[in-house]
N, C-alpha and C positions, 0 to 999 in steps of 0.2 A: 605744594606747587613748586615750579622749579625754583632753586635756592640762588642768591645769588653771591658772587663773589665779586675783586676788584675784578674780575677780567670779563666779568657780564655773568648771564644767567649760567646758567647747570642743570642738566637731567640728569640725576642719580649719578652725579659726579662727572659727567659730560659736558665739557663745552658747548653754548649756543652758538651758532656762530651769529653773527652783528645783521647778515640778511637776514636770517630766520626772526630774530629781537623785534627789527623796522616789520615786518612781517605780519608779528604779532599786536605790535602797538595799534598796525593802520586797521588793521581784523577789530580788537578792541573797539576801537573809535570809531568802525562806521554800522557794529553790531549796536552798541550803545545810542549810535543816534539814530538809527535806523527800527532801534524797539523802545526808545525812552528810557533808555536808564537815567536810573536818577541815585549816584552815591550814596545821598542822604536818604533816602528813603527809610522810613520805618517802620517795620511788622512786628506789632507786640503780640508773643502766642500762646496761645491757648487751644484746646483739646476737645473731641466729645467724641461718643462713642463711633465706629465705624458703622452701619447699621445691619451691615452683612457680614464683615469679616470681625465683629466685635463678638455677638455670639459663639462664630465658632472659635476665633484664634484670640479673643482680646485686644483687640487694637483697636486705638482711641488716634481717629485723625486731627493732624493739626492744620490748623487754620489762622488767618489772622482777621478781625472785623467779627463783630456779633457777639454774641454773651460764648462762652464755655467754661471748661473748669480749668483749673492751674494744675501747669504741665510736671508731674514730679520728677523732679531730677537725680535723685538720688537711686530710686527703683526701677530709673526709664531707660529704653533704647530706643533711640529715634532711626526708623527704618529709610533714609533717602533713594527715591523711585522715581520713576516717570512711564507712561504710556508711550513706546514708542515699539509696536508690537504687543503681545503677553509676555514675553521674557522675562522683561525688568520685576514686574508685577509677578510673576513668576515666583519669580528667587524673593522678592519683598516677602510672599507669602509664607514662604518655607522657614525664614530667620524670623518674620512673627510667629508660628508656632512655634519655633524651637528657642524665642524668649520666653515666650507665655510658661511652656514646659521647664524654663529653667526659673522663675518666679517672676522675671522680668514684666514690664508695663509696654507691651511694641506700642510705638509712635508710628503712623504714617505721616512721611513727608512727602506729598507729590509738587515736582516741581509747578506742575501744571496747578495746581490749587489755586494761584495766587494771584492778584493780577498785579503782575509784573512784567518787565522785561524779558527776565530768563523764561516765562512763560511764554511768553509773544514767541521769543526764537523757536521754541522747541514746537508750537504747532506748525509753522513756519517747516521747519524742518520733517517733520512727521508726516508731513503732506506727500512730500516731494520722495520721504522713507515708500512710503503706503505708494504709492505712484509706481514705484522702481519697481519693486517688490512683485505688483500683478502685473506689470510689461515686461519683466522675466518670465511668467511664464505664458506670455500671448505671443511673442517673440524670440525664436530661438537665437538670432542674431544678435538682439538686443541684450539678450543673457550673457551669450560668447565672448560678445567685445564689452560690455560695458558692465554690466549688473554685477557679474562672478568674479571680475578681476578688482570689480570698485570694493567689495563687502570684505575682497579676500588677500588684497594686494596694495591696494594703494593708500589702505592709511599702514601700512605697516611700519616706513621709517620713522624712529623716532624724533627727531629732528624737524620732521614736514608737518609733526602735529603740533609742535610749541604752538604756532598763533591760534590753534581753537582751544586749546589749551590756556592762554591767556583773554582769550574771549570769554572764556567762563567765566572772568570776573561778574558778567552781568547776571548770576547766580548768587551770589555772595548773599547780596541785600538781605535774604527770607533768611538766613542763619544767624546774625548776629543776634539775634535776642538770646541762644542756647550760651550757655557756660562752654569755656572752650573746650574743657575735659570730658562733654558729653558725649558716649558710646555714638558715634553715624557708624552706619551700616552701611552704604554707597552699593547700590545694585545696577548705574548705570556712572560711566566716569565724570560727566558732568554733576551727579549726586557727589561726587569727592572731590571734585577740583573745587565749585563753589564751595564749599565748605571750608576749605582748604585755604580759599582766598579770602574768608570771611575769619579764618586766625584759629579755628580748631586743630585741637591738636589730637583727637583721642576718632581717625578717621578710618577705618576697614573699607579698601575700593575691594567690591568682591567682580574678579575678572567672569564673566560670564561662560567665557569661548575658549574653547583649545585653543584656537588658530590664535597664532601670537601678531599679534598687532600693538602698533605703538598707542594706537588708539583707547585702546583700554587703560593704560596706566596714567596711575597720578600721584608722581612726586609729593615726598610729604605724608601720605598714607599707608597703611598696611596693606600690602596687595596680598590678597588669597587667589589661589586656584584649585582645581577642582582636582588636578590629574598631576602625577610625575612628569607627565609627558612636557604638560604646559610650566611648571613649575621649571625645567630646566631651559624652557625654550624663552621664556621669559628673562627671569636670571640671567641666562646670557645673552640677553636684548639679540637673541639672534638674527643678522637679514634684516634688523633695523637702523643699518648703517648704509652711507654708498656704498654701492658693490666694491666690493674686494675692502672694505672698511672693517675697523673692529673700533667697536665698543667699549667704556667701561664697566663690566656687570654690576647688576642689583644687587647694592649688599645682604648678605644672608638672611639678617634682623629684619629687613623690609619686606622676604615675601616671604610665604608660608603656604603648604598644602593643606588645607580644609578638608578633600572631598568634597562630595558630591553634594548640590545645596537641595536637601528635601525636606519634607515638611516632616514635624515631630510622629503626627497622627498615622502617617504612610510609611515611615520608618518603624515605629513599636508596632507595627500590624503585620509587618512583612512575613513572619512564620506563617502567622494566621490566614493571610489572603494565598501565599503561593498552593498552602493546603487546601485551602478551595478549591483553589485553580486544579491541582493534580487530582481532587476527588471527582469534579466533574469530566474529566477529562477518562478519569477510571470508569467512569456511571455512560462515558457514551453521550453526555450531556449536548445540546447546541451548545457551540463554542461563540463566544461575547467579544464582538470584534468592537473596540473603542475608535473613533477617529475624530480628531478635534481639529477641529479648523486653525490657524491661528489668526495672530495679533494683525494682520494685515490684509486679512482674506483672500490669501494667493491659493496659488493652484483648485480653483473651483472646478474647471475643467476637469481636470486628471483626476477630482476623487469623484464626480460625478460620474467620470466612465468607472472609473473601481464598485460604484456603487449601481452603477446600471450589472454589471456583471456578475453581482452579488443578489440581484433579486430574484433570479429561482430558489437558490437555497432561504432566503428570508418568507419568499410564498408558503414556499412546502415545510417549516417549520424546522429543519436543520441549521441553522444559525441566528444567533443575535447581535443586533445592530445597535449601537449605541452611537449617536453622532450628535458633536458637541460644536454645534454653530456660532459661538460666542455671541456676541452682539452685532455678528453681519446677516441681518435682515435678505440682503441681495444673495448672500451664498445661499440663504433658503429658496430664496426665487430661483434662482439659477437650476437646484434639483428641482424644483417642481417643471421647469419647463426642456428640460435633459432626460431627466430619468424616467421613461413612461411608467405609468401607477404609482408613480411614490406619495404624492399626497393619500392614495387610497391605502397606502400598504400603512403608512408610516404612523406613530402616535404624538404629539407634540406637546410637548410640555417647557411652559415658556411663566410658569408662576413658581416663585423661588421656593415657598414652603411645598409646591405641589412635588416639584423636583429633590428635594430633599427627604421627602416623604418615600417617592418611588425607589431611591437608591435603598433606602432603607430595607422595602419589601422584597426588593431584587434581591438583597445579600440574604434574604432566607429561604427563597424559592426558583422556580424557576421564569422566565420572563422573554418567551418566541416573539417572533416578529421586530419590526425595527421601529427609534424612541428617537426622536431629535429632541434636543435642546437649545432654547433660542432665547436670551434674554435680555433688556434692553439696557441692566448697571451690569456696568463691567465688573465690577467682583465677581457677583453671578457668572459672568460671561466664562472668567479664566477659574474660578474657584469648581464650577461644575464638572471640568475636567479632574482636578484632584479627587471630587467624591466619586466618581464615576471608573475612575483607576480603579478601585478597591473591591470593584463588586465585576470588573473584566479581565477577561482570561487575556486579549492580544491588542496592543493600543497602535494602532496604526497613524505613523505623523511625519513629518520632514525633521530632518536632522536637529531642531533649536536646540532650547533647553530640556527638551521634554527626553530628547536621548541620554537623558543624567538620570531618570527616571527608573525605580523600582518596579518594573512590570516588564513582559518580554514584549518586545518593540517590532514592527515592523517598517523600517527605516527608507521612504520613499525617496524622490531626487531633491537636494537642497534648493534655497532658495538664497542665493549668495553665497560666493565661494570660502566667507567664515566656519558653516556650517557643516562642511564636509568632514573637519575633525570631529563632532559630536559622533556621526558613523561609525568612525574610525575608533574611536574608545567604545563603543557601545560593542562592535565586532569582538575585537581585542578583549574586553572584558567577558565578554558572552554574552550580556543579556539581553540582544537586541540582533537585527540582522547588519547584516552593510547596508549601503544606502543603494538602493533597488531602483534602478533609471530604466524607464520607459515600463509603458504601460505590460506588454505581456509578461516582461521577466516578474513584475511585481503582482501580476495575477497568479505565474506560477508559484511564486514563493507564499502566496496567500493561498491558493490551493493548499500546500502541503500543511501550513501551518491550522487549517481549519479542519482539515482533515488526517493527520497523521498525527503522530503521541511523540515523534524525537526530537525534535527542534523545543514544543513547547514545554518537555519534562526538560532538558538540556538548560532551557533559558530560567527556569522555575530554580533548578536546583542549583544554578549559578547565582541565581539573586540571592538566594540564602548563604552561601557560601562567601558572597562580597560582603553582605551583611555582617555576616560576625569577624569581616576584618576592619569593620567598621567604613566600609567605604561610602555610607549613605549619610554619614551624619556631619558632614560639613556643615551644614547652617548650624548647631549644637557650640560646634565649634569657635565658630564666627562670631558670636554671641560672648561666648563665655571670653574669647581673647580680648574684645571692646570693654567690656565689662570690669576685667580685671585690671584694665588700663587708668581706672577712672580715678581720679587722685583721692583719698579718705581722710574722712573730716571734715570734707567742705561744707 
């Protein structure tokens, strides 16, 4: 968190100024009495299995209250997340596999676990996240003036976030039971500040988003990103000062390029899967259109008309559908009362072993017509997109995290103006399209992509080619930096 000096606080060697301080104090002081923070409070913790992401990836969540096991700290990394979208939950997933893979014990820490204060805010906040997010896309105006420039623009200086920044102290509480040297993994900045304000020193804030925003950092921690791009845009706190201001940059030591945060299982499969992908594409096969809903259940509209226009070829057996509902019950409703025949056409699979079973049978044969998945734990929810990548030729989704993703992408209109650099590297790298606004441009570029061989060999033989420069193993990364941090002997 920021440090302080005689002359007041500091961002990464930046003056606070004394308004931004008062700022932050009165932010502190009416989040705290307004969620019951209580200083003293204490969470003694302990572990037990995850009961879905333990089988596959090993992660043992933590909790405080009720019997479990004792949390090892010597072999452990504690993964710090929150539900605010799938993102967070996202990238949590990909650095527990890629602990599991390096012998590590992943921890889940949801802030939301706990009943707390910092729990209180964040549904609080999540509400009003989830709110924004589908009146962007029911409102074009709403989007223009308010939604695209708030996601994309206005937490950018850093200076204007000190007081939620200092707010996070009501995080703090659920850490203090951890040794301070304990590997946190921070997958949302609130997972690093609280941490940070609870006296840890061994903290990886892993930045999600190209788009540089002041919002993502947190003093005190190892900041990772994903790209050069962001890596330099960060670094020099660019455009995070008053205009015409400059900065003092991040020093070297504190941030670091990772690459891209993916899961261990979809990284060591990458030869394997794009070779599917170009055999059936050689066989003429129906091509495996993937589309996942997200964390917020925005744009329900716009994929239900993608999805009305897609059902003569899903009739007559030229394409497969794979649609990944998460845990929004309503986006199911919505196709059913949108897309004429889709409950007729469609198969539903909403039972975790049943779901896991099918991806299985998919990866050795073939599988026409179209497969929703709908299921009501969220692991399930976000985790059924990962297995459902591996057995899909074209993953159709908005710009999030999922454009950091090993598969070739078809990259629809963002949802907040953060998002629009995920596009932009997915372009730039090749494995994906640009971000494809408005309904016909993205039906034509889905035409070509289901029906022509250039695009999807081009994005196939891209993803193998970023692979062996190692640009998918950022979570491997992140892990092993934490890790090596941790003081020996203790």
């Amino acid at each position: 968190m920021p440090s302080e000096t005689h002359k007041g606080a500091t961002l990464f060697g930046n003056p606070v100024s004394a308004s931004a301080r008062r700022k932050g104090a009165a932010m502190f002081r009416r989040f705290a009495r307004k969620y019951h923070y209580d200083p003293d409070a204490h969470y003694p913790l302990v572990a037990r299995d995850n009961p879905i992401l333990g089988p596959a990836l090993g992660v043992k969540d933590v909790f405080s209250g009720g019997p479990g096991e004792a949390i090892d700290y010597d072999r452990g990394v504690v993964i710090g997340t929150i539900r605010m979208g799938y993102g967070h939950y996202r990238i949590g997933m990909a650095v527990a596999s890629a602990a599991r893979a390096l012998g590590y014990t992943p921890y889940w820490l949801d802030l939301l676990g706990f009943d707390s204060a910092g729990a209180r805010m964040i549904r609080d906040l999540d509400k009003w996240y989830s709110l924004g997010s589908r009146l962007s896309q029911q409102s074009k105006l709403f989007n223009r003036l308010l939604w695209d420039p708030l996601m994309g623009k206005w937490y950018k200086r850093l200076e204007k976030n000190y007081p939620i920044m200092q707010a996070a102290k009501v995080f703090s509480n659920v850490y203090r039971d951890f040794p301070k040297d304990m590997p946190l993994l921070a997958t949302h900045p609130f997972n690093a500040l609280g941490a940070i304000h609870a006296g840890m020193t061994n903290v990886v804030n892993m930045i999600p988003d190209n788009c540089p925003l002041g919002f993502h950092l947190a003093d005190g921690a190892l900041q990772t990103v994903q790209s050069p791009s962001a890596y330099f845009l960060f670094r020099t706190l660019k455009d995070m000062d008053r205009k015409g201001g400059k900065l003092q940059s991040i020093p070297a030591q504190a941030i670091r390029i990772a690459g891209h945060y993916i899961d261990h299982e979809l990284v060591a499969n990458i030869e394997a899967d794009c070779a599917a992908r170009l055999r059936r594409m050689a066989a003429k096969a129906p091509r495996r259109l993937l589309i996942s809903i997200g964390g917020a259940g925005a744009q329900q509209q716009l994929l239900a008309a993608i999805v009305c226009a897609l059902m003569p070829r899903i009739r007559d057996g030229r394409m497969t559908l794979f649609i990944n509902f998460g845990d929004h019950r309503n986006a199911w409703e919505c196709f059913c009362r949108n897309v004429p025949e889709f409950q007729k056409v469609v198969q539903m699979h909403s039972d975790w072993t049943d779901s896991n079973r099918f991806v299985n049978d998919v990866g050795r044969a073939d599988a026409p017509g179209a497969h929703a998945f709908l299921h009501d734990d969220v692991f399930c929810a976000v985790y059924a997109t990962n297995l459902l990548m591996r057995v899909s030729d074209i993953l159709l989704t908005k710009p999030s995290e999922l454009a950091f993703y090993p598969i070739p992408k078809l990259l629809i209109e963002r949802v907040g103006g953060h998002e629009a650099w995920g596009a932009i590297r997915a372009a730039e790298l090749g494995d994906g399209t640009v971000e494809c606004q408005g309904l016909p441009f993205i039906l034509q570029t889905l035409d070509m992509l289901l029906d022509e061989d250039d695009l999807l060999g081009l994005y196939c033989d891209n993803i193998r080619k970023l692979n062996s420069l190692g640009i998918y193993n950022g979570a491997c990364r992140v892990v092993e930096w934490a890790a090596n941090q941790r003081q020996p002997g203790r």
